[in-house]
N, C-alpha and C positions, 0 to 999 in steps of 0.2 A: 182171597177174594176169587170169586167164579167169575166165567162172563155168562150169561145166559139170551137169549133170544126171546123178544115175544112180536108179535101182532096185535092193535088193539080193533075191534070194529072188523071183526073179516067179510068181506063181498066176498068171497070166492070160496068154491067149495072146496077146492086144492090150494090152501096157503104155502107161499114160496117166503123160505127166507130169506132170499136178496131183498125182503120189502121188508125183513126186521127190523127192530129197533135191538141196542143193545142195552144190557143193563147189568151194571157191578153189583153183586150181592155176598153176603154173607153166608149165605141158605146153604144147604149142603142137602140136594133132594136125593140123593142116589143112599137107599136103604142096605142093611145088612144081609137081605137074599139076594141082590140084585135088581130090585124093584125098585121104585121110586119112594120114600117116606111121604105120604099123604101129607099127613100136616107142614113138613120143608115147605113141598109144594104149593100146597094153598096158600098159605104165612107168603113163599115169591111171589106166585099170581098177583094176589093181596099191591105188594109192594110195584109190580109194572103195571097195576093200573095207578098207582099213584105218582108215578113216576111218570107217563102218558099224560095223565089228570093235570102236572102240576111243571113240569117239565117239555111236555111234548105238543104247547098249546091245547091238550084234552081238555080244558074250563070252557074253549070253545062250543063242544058239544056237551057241555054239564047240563044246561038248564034243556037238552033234547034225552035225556036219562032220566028224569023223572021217574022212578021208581024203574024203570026196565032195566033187564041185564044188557049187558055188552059182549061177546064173544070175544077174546082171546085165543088167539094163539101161542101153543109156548113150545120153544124147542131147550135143548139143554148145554151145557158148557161142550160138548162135545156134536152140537148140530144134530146131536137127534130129535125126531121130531116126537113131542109129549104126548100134546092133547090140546084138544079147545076146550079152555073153561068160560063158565058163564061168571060174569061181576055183575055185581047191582052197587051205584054210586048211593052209597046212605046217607041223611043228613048229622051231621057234625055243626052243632051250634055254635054259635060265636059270643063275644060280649064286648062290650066298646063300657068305659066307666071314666069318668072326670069329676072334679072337684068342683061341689056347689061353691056356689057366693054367701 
């Protein structure tokens, strides 16, 4: 397991990460040139916004996403800093079912 750093919602144009959240992952973003593997990464992003979303009171501001992205911050197991990605909270249907009479 990794630790990874992100920010969800950035105000500031310099995100610091003593305002991180932390999050255990699987992901393994560090590529074979030395580069980050694109998809690792997105597939993490992906997963601290649902982690924020679900986790970190973010249902708070779910119904203020409507369709808009969110800016993340992401830094890596080693504090480096990534990138800000944009999320968009998509809808995921639900279903409720019981037993007629």
């Amino acid at each position: 397991m990794n630790t990874y750093y992100y920010i969800p919602n950035i105000w500031k144009d310099t995100p610091d990460i003593e305002d991180a959240y932390e999050i255990q992952s699987d992901h393994d973003i560090l590529a074979v040139n030395g580069g980050y593997d694109e998809f690792e990464l997105l597939w993490l992003v992906e997963d601290m916004a649902k982690d924020f979303f679900h986790n970190r009171d973010g249902w708070e501001i779910g119904n203020y996403w409507n369709g808009e992205s969110r800016d993340f911050a992401v830094w890596d197991s080693d504090k480096n800093f990534v990138g800000i990605f944009e999320v968009v909270l998509e809808y995921e249907p639900t279903f409720s079912a019981w037993k007629k009479k």
